[in-house]
Each structure stands twice: as structure tokens, then as C-alpha cells.
C-alpha positions in Angstrom: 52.7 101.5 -91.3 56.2 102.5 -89.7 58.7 99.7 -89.3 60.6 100.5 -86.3 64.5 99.5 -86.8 66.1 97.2 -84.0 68.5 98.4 -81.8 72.1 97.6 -82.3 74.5 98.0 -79.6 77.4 100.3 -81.0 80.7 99.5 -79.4 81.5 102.7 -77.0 84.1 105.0 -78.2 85.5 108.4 -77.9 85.1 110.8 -74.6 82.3 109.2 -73.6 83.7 105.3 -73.2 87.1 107.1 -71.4 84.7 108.8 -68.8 82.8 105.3 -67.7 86.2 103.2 -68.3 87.4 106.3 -65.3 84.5 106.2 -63.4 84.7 102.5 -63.3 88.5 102.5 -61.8 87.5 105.3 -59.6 84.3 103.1 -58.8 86.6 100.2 -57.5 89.1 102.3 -55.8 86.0 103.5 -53.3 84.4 100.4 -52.6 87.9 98.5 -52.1 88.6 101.2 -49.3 85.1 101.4 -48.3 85.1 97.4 -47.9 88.4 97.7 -45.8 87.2 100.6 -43.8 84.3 98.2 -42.8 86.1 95.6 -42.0 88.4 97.4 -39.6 85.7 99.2 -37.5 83.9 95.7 -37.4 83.8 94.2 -34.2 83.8 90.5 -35.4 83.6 88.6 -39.1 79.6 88.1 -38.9 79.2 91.8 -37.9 81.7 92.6 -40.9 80.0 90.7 -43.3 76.4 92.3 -41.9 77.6 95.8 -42.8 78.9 95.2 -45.7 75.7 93.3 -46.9 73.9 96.4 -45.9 76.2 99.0 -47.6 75.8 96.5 -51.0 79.7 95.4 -50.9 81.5 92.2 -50.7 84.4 91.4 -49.2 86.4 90.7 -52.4 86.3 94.1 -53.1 88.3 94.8 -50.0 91.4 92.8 -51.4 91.5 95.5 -54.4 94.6 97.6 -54.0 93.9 101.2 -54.0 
């Protein structure tokens, strides 16, 4: 019988944490101007908060500076 080890999470280093870390910031850059964006072609706050719903942002992320 094989005895399967458990999975430990290994803290992310090198290259590879550096390019999530980036596309994180990157991430938050584009929905903070997306959010923004949104909000000024909104007509009013309900329709703001609609389209922002239905893009999958909030509107905290439009206070991010980019």
C-alpha cells in the first residue's frame, strides 16, 4: 500500500512570487481605474453601483490611487 504524503504549503519565493506580487499591483491599478471609469459614465449612484456589481468590482477599489 502507498502512503500518499500531505501537502505542505511552501512559502512562495523566487521569480515566480515577484510575477504574482506584480500582477497583483498591476491587478489593483486596473480595477481602481476601471471602478472610476464606471463611476464617471454612470448616470446616478444606483446605476453606478449596478455596473459595477455586474463588472465584479466594488467601489472601494475606485479610491485606489493609480
Amino acid at each position: 500500500m502507498t502512503w500518499a504524503r500531505p501537502a505542505i504549503a511552501e512559502p512562495e519565493t523566487g521569480t515566480f512570487a515577484e510575477a504574482k506580487a506584480l500582477e497583483k499591483e498591476h491587478s489593483t491599478i486596473q480595477n481602481s481605474k476601471a471602478a472610476r471609469t464606471v463611476a464617471s459614465h454612470a448616470m446616478d449612484s444606483l446605476d453606478c453601483a449596478d455596473l459595477l456589481e455586474m463588472l465584479g468590482l466594488s467601489a472601494t477599489e475606485g479610491k485606489v490611487r493609480a
